[in-house]
C-alpha positions, 0 to 999 in steps of 0.5 A, a space after each residue: 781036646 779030650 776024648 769024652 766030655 768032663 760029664 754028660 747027662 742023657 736023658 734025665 728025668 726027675 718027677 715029683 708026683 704029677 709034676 715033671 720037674 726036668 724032663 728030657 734033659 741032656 747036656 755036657 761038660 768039657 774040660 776048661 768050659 763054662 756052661 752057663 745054666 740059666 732059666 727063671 725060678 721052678 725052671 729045673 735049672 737048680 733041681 738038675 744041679 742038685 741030680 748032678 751033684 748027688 743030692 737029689 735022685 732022678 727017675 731016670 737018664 744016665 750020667 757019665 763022668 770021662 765016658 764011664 756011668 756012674 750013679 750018685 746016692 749021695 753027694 759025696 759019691 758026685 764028690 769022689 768023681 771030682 764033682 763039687 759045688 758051692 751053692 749060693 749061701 757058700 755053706 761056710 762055719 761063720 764061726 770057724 776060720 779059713 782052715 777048718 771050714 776048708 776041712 770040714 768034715 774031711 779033716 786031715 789027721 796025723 799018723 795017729 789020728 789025730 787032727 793035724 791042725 799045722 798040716 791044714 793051715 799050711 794047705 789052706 794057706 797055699 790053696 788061698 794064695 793060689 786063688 789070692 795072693 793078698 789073702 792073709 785071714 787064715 785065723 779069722 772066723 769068716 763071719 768077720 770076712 767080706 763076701 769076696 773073701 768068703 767066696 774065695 775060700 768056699 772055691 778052695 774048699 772045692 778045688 782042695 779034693 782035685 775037683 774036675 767039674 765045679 757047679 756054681 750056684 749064682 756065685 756073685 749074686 749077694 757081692 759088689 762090683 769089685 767082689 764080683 770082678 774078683 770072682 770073674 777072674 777067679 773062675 776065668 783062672 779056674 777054666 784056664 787050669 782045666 776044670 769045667 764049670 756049670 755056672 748057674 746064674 741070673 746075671 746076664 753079663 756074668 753069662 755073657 762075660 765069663 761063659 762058653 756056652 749057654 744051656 737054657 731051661 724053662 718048664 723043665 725042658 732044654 729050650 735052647 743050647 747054644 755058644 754065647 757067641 751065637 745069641 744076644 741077651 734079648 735072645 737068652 731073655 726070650 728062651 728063658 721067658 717064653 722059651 723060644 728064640 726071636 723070630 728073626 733069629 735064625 735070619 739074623 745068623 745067617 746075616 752074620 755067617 755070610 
């Protein structure tokens, strides 16, 4: 294992007038993780992703990317640490195709500046068929796409920039069984090569199948940090409604650890 985590957040606080919207808040990442982030609407869960991947600035705490402090005015300085997210309405140019959506914004451009459109198919081309082999859409508009497919390539836009951490906003809400089964092992794929995952979702056997650990938020505040082995879905359920575990938890563990 690594010496540092992927990224730690200590002590992050962010406030909205009167309202603590994350208080307290300390959680990490390690490389080849998945850290599932769970916690009903309002429970910070989503304001604690958008500090972390530079759209929003927190009152205080402090994030560390490989030990080192870093300060995030705006998402593309989370993006220049290898931090990226695909948030749950993918963000994608329903008009575009595969190639220019994976590019937007940070077209390449040949040694005369302009734009090198061979250059971006050819490296969409190889980026989406490490992801799925049976993908062959590059010239189609993604509107025309199934949500799988458009899934597949808002996770290639954000493995394209050498992402370390990838936040993944309920990443299987709006797809079917088999759409879903596909981003499992795509997310399973992209833990395997190293990078660390904050998966933040509502579905609890996408947690229970695909995550490491669990990291739990109600009102705000951690209400529970624990690896998935340790809870069962009436204990996640029960931090995230009243935000305490069982009372018969802790007996319950140590059953299990004799």
């Amino acid at each position: 294992m690594t010496e540092h985590p992927l990224v730690e957040m200590i002590d992050i606080e962010k406030h909205f007038g009167g309202v603590r919207a994350v208080e307290h808040v300390s959680l990490d990442l390690w490389p080849g993780e998945v850290v599932g982030v769970l916690g009903h609407n309002g429970a910070g869960k989503s304001c604690l992703m958008r500090i972390l991947s530079g759209a929003m600035i927190p009152n205080g705490g402090e994030i560390r990317v490989g030990g080192k402090t870093v300060e995030f005015t705006e998402p593309n300085d989370a993006r220049a640490v290898g931090i990226e997210t695909i948030y749950q309405t993918l963000a994608l140019a329903d008009h575009l195709d595969a190639p220019k959506n994976l590019f937007l914004g940070r077209e390449l451009k040949t040694r005369f500046g302009n734009l090198d459109d061979a250059r971006m198919h050819e490296e969409a081309r190889e980026v989406l068929a490490r992801l799925n082999p049976n993908f062959k859409n590059l010239r189609d508009p993604v509107s025309s796409l199934s949500g799988g497919q458009r899934q597949v390539i808002a996770i290639a836009r954000a493995i394209y920039f050498d992402t370390k951490i990838l936040i993944m906003d309920e990443p299987t809400a709006a797809l079917g069984p088999s759409e879903t089964a596909m981003v499992a092992d795509l997310i399973r794929q992209l833990r395997a090569e190293g990078i660390g995952i904050f998966l933040v979702s509502h579905d609890m056997h996408d947690v229970f199948d695909l995550c490491d650990r669990i990291v739990v938020m109600n009102k705000g505040k951690v209400v529970g940090a624990h690896a998935i082995e340790e809870v069962s879905k009436d204990d996640v359920l029960s931090l995230i409604v009243k935000g305490e575990l069982p009372a018969d938890w802790s007996a319950r563990n140590l059953e299990a650890a004799l």
